[in-house]
Structure formats: C-alpha cells, structure tokens
C-alpha positions in Angstrom: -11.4 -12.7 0.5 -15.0 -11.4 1.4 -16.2 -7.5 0.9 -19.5 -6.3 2.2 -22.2 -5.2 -0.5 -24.2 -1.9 0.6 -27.3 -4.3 2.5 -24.8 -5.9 4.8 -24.5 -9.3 2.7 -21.2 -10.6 2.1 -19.9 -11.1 -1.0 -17.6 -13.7 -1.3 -14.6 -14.2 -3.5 -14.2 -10.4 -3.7 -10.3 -9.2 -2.8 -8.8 -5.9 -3.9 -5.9 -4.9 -5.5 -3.9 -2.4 -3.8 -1.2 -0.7 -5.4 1.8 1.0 -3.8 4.0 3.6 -5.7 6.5 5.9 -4.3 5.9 9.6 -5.6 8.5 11.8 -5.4 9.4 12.0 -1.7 6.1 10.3 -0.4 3.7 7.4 -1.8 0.1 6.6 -2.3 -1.8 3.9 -2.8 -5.2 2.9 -4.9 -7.2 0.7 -4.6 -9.3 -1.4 -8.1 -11.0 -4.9 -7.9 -9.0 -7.7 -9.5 -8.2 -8.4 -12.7 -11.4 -9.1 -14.9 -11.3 -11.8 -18.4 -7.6 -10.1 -19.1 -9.3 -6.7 -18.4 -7.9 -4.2 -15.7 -10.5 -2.0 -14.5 -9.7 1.8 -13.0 -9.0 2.5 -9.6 -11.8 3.1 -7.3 -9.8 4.9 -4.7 -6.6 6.6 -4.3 -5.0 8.6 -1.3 -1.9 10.4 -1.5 1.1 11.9 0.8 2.4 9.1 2.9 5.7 9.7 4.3 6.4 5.7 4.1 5.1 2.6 3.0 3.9 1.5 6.2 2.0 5.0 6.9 -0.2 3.6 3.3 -0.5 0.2 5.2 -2.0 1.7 8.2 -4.4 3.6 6.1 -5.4 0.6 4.1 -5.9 -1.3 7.0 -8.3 1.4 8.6 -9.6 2.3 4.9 -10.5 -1.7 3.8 -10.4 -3.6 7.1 -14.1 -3.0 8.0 -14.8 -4.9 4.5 -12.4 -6.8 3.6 -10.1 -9.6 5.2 -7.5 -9.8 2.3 -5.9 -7.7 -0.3 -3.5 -8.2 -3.3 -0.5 -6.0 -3.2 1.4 -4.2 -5.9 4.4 -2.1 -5.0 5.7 -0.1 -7.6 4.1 -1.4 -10.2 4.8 -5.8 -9.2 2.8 -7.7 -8.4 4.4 -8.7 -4.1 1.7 -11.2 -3.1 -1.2 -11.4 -0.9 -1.7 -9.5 2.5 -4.2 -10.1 5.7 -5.4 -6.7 6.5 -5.0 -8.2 10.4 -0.9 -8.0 9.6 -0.8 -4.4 8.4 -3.1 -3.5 11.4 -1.0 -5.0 13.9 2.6 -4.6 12.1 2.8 -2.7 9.1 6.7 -1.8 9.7 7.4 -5.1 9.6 5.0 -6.1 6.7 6.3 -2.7 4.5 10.0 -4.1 5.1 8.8 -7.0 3.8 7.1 -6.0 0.6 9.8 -3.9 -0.4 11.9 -6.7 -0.2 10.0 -8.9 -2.2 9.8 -5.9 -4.9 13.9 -5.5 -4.8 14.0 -9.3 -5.5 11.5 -9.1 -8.4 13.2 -6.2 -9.9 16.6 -7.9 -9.5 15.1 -11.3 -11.2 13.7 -9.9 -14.2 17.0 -7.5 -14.9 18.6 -10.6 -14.3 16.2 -12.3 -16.9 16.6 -9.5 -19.3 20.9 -9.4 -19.3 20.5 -13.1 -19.9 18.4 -12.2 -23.2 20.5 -9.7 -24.3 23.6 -11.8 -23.7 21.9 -15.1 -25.5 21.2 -12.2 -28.6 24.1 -11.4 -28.4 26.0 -14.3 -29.2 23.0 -15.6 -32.0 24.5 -15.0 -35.5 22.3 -13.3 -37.6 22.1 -13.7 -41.2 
C-alpha cells in the first residue's frame, strides 16, 4: 500500500489499479491510481502482447515491485481483489489461475443475478 514519490519519500496509502484484459490472442495490462470521489482517472501505463496472464503478472511485478507492495486487480474488466506484488514475483502461474477463476465466478454470479431478474419480470403482470 506505499508508492515512492520522485525524492525517495514514501507515500502512503497509495495502491494501483491494474487491469488485465485479453486482446485477441494475447493480453495487456494498464496500470491508473484508484478510484478518486466516484471519479476514474486514465491509465498511466499500459503494455501490450502477453502470451498469458501470468507473462502480464511477471511484468507487473518487475514494472511496480520497486514502488509498490500492493496492487488492485481487474481482469477483464471485474474487479478480482487485491494482490502482493511478492506473490506474482514468486508465483504468478499460480496467482493467474487464480484470478481467472475468481473472474469465471464473478461472471457466472452476475449472469446468474441477471436470469433471476429477467425471470422475476417475467412473471410481474403489467398493467
């Protein structure tokens, strides 16, 4: 949760948010500060042409882990959790496997979510 400022000091409370996204038959990943009074500012990095998810984790790791000690993650555009930068260093196979199966289960909960709406209009007379 720290990032370094230009002269060396730490500046705490700072974490990034990285987001994952497959792009045709490879992924990227960018990198923003966190959310801001509802607003969501650009990215401030990006990097392209990963053959896997755990080839961005390595990156990241090597890109961030000099200033940072945590990151938020996005894959594919939900919101998976938090990350050390220490696990993607030392096992970002295991740690992609895991994020993409966090992102299956959020997908799966909100189509879930939204079959239940439909269903519920569904079955609501309307006048």
């Amino acid at each position: 949760m720290q990032g370094k400022q230009g002269n060396g000091e730490v500046q705490r409370g700072l974490q990034p948010v990285v987001e994952l996204r497959s792009e045709g038959a490879s992924y990227l990943y960018s990198v923003r500060a966190p959310r801001s009074k509802g607003v969501i500012p650009p990215s401030s990095y990006s990097h392209t042409g990963f053959a896997s998810v755990a080839d961005c984790l390595r990156d990241i790791a090597r890109a961030l882990g000099g200033n940072f000690t945590r990151i938020y993650v996005r894959l594919e555009g939900h919101c998976v959790g938090e990350r050390d930068i220490a696990e993607l260093r030392k096992a970002p196979d295991i740690v992609a496997a895991e994020l993409q199966a966090l992102c299956r289960a959020v997908i799966a909960e909100q189509q879930k979510q939204q079959q239940q709406q439909e269903q519920s209009e569904a079955t609501t007379p309307r006048c």
